[in-house]
TORLUMMAR-92293 format. One record per atom (N, C-alpha, C): residue number from 1; residue in three letters; atom name; x, y, z. Coordinates in Angstrom, 3 decimals, always signed. Layout:
BEGIN
{bake NUM,"ALA","CA",{X,Y,Z}}
...
% end
This chain:
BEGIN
{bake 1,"UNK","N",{+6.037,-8.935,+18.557}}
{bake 1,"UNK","CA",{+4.928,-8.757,+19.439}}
{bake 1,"UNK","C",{+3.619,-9.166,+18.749}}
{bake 2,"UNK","N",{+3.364,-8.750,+17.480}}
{bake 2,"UNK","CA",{+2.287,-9.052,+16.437}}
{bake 2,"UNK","C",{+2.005,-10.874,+16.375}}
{bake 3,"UNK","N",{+3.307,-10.976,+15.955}}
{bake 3,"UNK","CA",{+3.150,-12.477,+15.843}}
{bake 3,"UNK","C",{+3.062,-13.516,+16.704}}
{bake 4,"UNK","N",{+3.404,-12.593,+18.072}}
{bake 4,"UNK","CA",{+3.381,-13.810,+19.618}}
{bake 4,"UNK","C",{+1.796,-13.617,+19.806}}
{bake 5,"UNK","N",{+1.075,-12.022,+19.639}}
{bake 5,"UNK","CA",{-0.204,-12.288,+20.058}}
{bake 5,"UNK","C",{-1.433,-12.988,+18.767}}
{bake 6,"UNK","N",{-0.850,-13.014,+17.391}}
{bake 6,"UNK","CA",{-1.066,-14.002,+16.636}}
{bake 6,"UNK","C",{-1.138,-15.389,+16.934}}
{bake 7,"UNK","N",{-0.174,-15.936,+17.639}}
{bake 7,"UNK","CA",{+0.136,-17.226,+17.763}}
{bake 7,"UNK","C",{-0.704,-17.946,+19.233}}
{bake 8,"UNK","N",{-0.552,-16.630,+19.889}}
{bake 8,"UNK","CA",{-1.360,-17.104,+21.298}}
{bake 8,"UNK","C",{-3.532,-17.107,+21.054}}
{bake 9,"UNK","N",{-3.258,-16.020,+20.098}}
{bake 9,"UNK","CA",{-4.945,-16.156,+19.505}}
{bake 9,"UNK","C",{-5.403,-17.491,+18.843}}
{bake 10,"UNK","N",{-4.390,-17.875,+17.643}}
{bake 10,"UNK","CA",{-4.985,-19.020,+16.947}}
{bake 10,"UNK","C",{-4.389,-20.082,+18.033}}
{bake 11,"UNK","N",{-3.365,-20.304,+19.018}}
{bake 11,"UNK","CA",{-3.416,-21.563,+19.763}}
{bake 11,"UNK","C",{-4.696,-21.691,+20.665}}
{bake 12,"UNK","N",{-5.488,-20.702,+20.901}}
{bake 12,"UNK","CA",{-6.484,-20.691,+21.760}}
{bake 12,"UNK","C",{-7.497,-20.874,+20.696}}
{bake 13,"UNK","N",{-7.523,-20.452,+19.934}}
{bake 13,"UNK","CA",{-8.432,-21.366,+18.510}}
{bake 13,"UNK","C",{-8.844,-22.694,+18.476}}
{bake 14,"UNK","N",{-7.536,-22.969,+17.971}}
{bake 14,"UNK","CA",{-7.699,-24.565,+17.830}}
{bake 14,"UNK","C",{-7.299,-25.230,+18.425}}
{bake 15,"UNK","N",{-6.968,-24.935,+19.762}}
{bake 15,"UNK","CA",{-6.714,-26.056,+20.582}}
{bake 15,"UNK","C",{-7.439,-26.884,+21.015}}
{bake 16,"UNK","N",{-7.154,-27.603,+22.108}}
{bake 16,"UNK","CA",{-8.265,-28.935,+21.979}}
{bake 16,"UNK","C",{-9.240,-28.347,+23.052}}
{bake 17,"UNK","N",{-9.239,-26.832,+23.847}}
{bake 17,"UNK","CA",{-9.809,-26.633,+24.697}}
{bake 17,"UNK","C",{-11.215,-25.899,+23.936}}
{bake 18,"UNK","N",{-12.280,-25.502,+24.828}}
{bake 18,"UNK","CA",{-13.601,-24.841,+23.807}}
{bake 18,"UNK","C",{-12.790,-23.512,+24.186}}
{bake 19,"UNK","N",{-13.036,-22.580,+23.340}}
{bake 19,"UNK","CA",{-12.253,-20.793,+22.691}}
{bake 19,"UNK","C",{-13.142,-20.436,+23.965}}
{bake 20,"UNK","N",{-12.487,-19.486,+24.669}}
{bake 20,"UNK","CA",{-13.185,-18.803,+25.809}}
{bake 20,"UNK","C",{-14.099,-17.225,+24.926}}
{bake 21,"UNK","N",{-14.349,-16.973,+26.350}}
{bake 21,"UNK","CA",{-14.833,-15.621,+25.786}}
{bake 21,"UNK","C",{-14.351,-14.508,+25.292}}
{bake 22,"UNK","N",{-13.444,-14.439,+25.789}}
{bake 22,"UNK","CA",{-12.428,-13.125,+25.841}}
{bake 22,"UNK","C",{-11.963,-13.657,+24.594}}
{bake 23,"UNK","N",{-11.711,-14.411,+23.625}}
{bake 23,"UNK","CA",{-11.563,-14.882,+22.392}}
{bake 23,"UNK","C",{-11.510,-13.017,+21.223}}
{bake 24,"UNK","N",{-12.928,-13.230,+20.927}}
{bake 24,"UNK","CA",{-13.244,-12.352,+20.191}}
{bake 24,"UNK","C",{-12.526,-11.048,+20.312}}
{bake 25,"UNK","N",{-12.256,-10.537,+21.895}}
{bake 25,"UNK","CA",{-11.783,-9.170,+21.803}}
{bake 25,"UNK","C",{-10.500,-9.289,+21.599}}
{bake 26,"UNK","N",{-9.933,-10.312,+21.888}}
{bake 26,"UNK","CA",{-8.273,-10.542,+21.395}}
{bake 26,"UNK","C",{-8.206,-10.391,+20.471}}
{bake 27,"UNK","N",{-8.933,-10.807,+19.147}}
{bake 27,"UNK","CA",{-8.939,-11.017,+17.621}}
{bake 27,"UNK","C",{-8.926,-9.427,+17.408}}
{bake 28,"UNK","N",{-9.971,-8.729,+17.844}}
{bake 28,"UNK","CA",{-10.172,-7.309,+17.960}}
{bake 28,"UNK","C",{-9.098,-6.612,+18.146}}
{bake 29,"UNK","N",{-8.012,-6.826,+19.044}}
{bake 29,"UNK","CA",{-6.918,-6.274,+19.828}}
{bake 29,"UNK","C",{-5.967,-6.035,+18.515}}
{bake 30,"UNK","N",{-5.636,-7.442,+18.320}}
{bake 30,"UNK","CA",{-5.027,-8.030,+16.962}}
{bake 30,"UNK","C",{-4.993,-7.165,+16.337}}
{bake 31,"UNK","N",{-6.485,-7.107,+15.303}}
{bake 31,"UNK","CA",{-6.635,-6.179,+14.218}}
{bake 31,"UNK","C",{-6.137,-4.778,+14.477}}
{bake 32,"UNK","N",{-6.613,-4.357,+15.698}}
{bake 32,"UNK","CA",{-6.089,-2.618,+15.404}}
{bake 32,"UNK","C",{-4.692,-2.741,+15.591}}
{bake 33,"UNK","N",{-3.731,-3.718,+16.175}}
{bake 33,"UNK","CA",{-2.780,-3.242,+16.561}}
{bake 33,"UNK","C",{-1.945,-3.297,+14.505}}
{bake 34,"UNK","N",{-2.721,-4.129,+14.307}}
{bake 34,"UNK","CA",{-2.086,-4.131,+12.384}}
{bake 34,"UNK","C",{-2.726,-2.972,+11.875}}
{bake 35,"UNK","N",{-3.621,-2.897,+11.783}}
{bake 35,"UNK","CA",{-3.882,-1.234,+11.636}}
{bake 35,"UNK","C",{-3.078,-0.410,+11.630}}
{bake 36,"UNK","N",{-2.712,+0.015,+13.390}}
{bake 36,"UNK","CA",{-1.801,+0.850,+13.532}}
{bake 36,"UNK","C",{-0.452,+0.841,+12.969}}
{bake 37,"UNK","N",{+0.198,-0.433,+12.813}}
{bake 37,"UNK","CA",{+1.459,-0.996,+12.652}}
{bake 37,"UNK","C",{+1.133,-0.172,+10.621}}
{bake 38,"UNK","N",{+0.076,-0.603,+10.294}}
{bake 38,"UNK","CA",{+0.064,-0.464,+8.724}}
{bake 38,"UNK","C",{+0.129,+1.375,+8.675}}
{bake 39,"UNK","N",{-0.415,+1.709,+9.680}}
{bake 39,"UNK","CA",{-0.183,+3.254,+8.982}}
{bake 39,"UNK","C",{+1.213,+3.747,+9.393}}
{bake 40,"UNK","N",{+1.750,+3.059,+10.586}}
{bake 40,"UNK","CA",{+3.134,+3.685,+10.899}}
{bake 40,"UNK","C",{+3.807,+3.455,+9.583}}
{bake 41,"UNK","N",{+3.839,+1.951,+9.067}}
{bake 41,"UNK","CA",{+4.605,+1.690,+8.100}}
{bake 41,"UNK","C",{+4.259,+2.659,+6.704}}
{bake 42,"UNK","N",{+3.042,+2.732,+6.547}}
{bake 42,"UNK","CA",{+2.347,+4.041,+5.313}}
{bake 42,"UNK","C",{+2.963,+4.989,+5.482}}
{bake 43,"UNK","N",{+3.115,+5.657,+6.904}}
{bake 43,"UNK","CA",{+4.206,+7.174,+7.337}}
{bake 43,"UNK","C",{+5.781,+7.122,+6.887}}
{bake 44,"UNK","N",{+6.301,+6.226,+7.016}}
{bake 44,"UNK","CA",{+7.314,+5.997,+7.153}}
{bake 44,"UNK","C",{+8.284,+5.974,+5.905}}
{bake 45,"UNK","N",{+6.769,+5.292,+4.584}}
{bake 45,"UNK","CA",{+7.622,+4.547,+3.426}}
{bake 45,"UNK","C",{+7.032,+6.858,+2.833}}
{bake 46,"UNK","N",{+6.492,+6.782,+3.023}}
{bake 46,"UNK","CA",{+6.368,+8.341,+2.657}}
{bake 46,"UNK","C",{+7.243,+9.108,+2.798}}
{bake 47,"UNK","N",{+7.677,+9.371,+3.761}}
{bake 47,"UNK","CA",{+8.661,+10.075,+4.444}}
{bake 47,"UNK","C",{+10.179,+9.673,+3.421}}
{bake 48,"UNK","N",{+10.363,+8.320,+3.796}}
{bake 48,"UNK","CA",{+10.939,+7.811,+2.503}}
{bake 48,"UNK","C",{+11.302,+8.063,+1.274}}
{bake 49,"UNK","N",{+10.066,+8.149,+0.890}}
{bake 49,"UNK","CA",{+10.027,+8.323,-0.508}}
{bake 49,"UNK","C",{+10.123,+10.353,-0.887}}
{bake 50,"UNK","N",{+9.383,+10.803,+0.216}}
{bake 50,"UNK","CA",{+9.972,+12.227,-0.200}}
{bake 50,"UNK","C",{+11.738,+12.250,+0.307}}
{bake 51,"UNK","N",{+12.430,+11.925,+1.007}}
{bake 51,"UNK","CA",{+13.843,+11.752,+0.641}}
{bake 51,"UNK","C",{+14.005,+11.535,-0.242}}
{bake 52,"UNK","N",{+13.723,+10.214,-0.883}}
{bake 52,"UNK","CA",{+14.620,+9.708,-2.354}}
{bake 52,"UNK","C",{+14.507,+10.930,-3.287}}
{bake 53,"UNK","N",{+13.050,+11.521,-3.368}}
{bake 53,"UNK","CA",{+13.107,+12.289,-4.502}}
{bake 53,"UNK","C",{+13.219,+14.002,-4.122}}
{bake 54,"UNK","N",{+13.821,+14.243,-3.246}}
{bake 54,"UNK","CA",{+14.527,+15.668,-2.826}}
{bake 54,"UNK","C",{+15.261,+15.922,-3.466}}
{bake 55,"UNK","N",{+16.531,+14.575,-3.786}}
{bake 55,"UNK","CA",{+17.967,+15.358,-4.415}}
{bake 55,"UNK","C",{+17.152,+15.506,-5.759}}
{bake 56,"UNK","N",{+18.212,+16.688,-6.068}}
{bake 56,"UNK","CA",{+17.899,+17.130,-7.634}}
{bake 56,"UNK","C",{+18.551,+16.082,-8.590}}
{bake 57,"UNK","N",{+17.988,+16.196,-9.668}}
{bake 57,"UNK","CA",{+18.078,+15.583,-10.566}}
{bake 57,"UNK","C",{+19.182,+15.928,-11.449}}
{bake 58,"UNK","N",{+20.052,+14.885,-12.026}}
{bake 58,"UNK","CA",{+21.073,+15.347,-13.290}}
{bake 58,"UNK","C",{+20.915,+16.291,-13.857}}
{bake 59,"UNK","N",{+21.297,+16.896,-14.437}}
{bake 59,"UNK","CA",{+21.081,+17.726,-15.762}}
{bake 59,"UNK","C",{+21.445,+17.132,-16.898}}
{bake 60,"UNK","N",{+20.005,+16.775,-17.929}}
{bake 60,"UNK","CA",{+19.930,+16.316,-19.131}}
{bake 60,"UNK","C",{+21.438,+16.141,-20.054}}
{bake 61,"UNK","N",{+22.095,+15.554,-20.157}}
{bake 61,"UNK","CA",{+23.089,+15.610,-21.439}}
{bake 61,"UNK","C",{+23.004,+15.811,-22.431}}
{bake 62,"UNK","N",{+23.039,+16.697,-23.050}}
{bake 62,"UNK","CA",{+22.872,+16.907,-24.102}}
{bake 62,"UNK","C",{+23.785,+18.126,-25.166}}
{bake 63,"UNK","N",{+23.964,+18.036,-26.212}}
{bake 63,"UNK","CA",{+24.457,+19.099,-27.150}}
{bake 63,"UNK","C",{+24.147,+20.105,-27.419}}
{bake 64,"UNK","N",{+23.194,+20.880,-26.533}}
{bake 64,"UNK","CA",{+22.692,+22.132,-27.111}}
{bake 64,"UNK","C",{+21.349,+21.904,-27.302}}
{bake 65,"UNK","N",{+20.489,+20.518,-27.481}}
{bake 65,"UNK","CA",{+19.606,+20.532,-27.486}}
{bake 65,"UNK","C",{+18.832,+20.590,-26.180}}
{bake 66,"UNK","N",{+17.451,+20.553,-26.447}}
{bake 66,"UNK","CA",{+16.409,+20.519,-25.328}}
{bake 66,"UNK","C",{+16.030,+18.784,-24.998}}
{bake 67,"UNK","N",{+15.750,+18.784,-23.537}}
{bake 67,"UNK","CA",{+15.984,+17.290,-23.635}}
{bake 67,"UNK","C",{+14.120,+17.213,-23.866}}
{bake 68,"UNK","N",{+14.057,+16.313,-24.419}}
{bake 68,"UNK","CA",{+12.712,+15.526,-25.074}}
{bake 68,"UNK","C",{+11.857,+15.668,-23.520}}
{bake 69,"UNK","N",{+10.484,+15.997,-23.859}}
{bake 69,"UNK","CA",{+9.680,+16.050,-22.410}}
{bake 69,"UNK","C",{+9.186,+14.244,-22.706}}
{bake 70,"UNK","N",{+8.980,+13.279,-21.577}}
{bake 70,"UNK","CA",{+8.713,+12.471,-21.701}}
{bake 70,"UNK","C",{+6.621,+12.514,-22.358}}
{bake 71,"UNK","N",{+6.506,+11.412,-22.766}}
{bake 71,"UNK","CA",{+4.559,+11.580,-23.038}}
{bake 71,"UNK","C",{+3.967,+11.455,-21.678}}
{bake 72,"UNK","N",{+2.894,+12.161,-21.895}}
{bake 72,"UNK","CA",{+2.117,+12.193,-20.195}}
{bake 72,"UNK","C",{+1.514,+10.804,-20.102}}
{bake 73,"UNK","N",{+1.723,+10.545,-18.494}}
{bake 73,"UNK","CA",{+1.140,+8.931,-18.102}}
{bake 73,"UNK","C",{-0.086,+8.994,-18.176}}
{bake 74,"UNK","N",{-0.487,+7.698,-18.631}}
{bake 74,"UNK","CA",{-2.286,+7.717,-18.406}}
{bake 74,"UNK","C",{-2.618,+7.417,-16.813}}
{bake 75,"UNK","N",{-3.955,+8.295,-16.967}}
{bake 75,"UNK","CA",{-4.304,+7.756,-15.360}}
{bake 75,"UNK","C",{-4.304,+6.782,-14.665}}
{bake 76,"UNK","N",{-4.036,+6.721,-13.645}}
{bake 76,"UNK","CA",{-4.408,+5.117,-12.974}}
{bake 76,"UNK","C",{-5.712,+5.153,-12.260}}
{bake 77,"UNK","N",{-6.273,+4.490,-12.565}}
{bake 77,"UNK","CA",{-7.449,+3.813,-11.725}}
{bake 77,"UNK","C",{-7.296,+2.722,-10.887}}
{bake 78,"UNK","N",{-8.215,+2.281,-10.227}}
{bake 78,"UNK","CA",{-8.598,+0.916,-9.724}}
{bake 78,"UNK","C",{-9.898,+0.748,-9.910}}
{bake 79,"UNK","N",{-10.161,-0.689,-10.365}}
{bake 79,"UNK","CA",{-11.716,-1.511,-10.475}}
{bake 79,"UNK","C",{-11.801,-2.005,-9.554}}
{bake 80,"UNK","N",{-12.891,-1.138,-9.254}}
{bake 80,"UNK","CA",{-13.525,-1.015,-7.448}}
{bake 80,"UNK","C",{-14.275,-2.536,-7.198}}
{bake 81,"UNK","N",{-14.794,-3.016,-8.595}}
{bake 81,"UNK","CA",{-15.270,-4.181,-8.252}}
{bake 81,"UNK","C",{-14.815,-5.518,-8.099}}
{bake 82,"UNK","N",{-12.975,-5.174,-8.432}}
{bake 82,"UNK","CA",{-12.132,-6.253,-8.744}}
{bake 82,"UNK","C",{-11.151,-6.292,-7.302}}
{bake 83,"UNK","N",{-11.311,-5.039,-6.590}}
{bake 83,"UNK","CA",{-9.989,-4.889,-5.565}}
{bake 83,"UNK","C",{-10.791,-5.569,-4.295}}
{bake 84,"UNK","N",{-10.063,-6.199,-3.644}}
{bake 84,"UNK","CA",{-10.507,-7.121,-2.261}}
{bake 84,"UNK","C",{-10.290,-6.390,-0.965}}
{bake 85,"UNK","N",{-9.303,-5.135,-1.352}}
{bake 85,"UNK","CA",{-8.830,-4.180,-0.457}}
{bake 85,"UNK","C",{-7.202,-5.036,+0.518}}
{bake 86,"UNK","N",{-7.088,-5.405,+0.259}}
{bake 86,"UNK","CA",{-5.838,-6.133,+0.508}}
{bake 86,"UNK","C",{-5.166,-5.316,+0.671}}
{bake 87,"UNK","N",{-4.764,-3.847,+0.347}}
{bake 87,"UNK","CA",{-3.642,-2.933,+1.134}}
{bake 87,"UNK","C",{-2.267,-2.991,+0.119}}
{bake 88,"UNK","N",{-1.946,-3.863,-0.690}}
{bake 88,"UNK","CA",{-0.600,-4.152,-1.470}}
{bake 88,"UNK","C",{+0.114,-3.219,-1.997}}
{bake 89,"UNK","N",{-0.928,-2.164,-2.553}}
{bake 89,"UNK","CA",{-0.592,-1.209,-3.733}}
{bake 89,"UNK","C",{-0.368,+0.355,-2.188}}
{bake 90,"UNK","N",{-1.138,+0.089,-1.139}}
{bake 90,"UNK","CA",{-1.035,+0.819,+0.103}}
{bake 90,"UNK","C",{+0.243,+0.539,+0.644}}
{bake 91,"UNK","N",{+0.785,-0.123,+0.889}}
{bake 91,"UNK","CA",{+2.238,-0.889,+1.459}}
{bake 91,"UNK","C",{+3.103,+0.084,+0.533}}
{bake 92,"UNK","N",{+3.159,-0.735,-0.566}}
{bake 92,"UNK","CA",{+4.395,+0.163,-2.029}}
{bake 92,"UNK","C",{+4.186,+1.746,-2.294}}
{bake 93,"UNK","N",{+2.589,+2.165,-2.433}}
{bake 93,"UNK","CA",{+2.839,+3.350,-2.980}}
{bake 93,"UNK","C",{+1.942,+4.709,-2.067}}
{bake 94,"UNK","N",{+2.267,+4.259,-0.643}}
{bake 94,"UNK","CA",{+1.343,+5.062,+0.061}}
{bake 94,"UNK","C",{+0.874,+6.653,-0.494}}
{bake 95,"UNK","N",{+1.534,+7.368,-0.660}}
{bake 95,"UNK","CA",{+1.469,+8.651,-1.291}}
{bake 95,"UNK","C",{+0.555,+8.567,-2.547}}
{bake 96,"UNK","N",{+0.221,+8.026,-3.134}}
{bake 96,"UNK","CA",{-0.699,+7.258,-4.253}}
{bake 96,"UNK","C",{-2.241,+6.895,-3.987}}
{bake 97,"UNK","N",{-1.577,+5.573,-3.156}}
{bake 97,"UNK","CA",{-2.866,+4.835,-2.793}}
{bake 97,"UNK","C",{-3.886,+4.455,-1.490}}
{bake 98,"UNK","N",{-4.752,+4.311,-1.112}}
{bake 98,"UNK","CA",{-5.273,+4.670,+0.116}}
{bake 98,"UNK","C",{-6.394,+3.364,+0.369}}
{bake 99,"UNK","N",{-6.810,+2.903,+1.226}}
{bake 99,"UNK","CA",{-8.081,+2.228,+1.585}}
{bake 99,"UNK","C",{-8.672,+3.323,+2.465}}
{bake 100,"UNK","N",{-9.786,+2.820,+1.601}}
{bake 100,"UNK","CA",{-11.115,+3.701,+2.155}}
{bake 100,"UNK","C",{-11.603,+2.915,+3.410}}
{bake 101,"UNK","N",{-13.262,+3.292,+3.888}}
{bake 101,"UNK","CA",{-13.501,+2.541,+4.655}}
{bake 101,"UNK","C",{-14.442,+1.721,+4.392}}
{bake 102,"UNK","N",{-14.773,+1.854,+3.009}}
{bake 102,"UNK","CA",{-15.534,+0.768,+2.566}}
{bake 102,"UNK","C",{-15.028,-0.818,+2.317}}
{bake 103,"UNK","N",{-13.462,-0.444,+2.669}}
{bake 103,"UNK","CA",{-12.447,-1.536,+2.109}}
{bake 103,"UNK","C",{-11.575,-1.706,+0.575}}
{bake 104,"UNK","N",{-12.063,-0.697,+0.202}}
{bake 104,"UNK","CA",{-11.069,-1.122,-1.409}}
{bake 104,"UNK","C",{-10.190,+0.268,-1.353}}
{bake 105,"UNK","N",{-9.480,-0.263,-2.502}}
{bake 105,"UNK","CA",{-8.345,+1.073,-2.718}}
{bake 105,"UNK","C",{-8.622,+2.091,-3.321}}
{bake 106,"UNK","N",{-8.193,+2.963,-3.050}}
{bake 106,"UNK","CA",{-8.337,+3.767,-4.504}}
{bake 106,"UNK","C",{-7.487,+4.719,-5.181}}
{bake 107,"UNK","N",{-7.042,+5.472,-5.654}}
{bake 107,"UNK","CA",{-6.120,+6.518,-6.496}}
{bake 107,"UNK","C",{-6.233,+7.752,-5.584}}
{bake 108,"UNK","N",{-5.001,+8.040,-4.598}}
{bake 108,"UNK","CA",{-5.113,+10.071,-4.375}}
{bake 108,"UNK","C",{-4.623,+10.961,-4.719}}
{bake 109,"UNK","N",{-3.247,+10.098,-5.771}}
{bake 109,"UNK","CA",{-2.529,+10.462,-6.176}}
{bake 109,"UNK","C",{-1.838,+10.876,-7.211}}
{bake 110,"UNK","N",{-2.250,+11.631,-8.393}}
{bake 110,"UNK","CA",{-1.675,+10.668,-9.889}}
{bake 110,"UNK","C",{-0.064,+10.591,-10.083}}
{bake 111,"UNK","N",{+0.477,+11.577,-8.939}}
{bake 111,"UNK","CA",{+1.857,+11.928,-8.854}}
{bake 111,"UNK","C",{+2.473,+11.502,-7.613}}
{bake 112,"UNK","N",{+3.396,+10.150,-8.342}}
{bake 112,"UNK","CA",{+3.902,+9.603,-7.027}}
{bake 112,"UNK","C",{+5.665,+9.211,-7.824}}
{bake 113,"UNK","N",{+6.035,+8.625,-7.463}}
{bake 113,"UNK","CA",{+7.027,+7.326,-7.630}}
{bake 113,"UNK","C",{+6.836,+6.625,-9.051}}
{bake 114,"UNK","N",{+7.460,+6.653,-9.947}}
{bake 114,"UNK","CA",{+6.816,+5.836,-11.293}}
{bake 114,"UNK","C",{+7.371,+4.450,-10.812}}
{bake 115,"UNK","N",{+8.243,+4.466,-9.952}}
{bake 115,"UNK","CA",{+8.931,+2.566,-9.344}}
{bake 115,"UNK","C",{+8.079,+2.098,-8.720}}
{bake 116,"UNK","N",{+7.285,+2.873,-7.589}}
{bake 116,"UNK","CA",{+6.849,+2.312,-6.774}}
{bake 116,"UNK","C",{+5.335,+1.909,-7.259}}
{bake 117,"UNK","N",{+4.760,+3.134,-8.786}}
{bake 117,"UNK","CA",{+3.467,+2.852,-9.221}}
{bake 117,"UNK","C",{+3.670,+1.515,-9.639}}
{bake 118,"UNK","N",{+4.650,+1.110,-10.580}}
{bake 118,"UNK","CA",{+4.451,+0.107,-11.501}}
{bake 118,"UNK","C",{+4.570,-1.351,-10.721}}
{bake 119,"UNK","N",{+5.907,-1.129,-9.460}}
{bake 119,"UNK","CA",{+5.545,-2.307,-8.232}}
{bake 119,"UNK","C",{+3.888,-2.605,-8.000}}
{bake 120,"UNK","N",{+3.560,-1.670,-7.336}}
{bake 120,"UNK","CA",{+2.037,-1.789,-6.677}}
{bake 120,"UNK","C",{+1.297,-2.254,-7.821}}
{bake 121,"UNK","N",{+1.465,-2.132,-9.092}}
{bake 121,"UNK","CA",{+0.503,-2.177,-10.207}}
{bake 121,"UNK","C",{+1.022,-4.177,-10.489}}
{bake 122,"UNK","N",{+1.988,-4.329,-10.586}}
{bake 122,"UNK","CA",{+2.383,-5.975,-10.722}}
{bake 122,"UNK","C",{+2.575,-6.337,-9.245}}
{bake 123,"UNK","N",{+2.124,-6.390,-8.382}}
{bake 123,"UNK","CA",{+1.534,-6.453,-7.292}}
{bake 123,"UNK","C",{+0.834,-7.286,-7.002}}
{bake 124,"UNK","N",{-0.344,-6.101,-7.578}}
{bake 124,"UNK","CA",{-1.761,-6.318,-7.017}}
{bake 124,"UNK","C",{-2.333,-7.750,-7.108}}
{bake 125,"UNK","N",{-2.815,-8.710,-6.313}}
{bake 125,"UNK","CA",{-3.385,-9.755,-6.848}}
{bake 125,"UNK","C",{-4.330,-10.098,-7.727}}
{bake 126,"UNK","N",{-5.433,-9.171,-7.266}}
{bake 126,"UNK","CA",{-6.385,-8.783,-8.606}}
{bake 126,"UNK","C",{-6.678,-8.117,-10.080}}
{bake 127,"UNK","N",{-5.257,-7.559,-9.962}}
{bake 127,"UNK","CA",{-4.871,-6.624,-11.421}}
{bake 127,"UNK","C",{-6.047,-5.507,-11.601}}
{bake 128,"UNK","N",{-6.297,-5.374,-10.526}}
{bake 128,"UNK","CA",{-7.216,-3.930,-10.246}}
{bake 128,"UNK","C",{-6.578,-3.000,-10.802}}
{bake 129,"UNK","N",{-6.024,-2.506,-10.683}}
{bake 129,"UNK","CA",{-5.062,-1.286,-10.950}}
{bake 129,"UNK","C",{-4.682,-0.996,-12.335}}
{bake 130,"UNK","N",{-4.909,-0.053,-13.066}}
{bake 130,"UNK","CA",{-5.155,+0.041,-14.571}}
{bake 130,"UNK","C",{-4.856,+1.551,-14.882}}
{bake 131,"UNK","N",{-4.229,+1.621,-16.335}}
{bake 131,"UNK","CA",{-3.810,+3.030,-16.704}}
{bake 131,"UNK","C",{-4.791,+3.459,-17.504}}
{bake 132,"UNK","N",{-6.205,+4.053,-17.125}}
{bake 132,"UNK","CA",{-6.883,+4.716,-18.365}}
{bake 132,"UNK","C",{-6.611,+5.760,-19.314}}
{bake 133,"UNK","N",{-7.498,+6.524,-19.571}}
{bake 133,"UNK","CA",{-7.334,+7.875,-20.805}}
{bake 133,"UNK","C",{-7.533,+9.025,-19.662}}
% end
């Protein structure tokens, strides 16, 4: 449906006819309906992702010992002045990451998915996304 009213917007673009009026609010139409489509998909990969990580976890193997606590992750940030807001790291790690309405991303999360952080993090086109102190 996205892509037929995609295709019917830009054929009325560039076709050889002049773009009517009603042009603009189609483009308009467009956008929210990806909007909407982007947060269903944000709900969804969430929902998701709290499944995957419901089941319990193994129990450590070990001999009697204590299993090693892993080292704590450094924070993640994003460089607000580097992100274009492109949504990428929003797609992979919704529970994480968010667009504002200024347009860029940012961190809500420090506890998400370590698969889905490090996806979104080799991702990103801009390499916004960074582990500080």
């Amino acid at each position: 449906m996205l892509r037929d009213m995609l295709h019917q917007v830009k054929d009325r673009l560039t076709g050889p006819d002049r773009p009517d009026t009603g042009l603009t609010e189609d483009v308009r139409a467009l956008e929210r309906a990806v909007s909407d489509l982007r947060a269903e998909v944000q709900a969804l990969r969430a929902v998701l992702d709290a499944h995957q990580h419901t089941a319990p976890a193994p129990a450590p193997k070990g001999r009697g010992r204590k299993a090693a606590k892993p080292p704590p992750a450094a924070r993640l940030e994003i460089r607000a002045e580097d992100c274009i807001g492109c949504g990428t790291c929003v797609d992979i790690a919704p529970s994480v990451f968010v667009l504002r309405s200024d347009g860029k991303a940012y961190v809500v999360s420090q506890d998400g998915p370590a698969d889905r952080i490090e996806e979104a993090i080799q991702a990103c086109p801009t390499c916004c996304i960074v582990r500080g102190s």
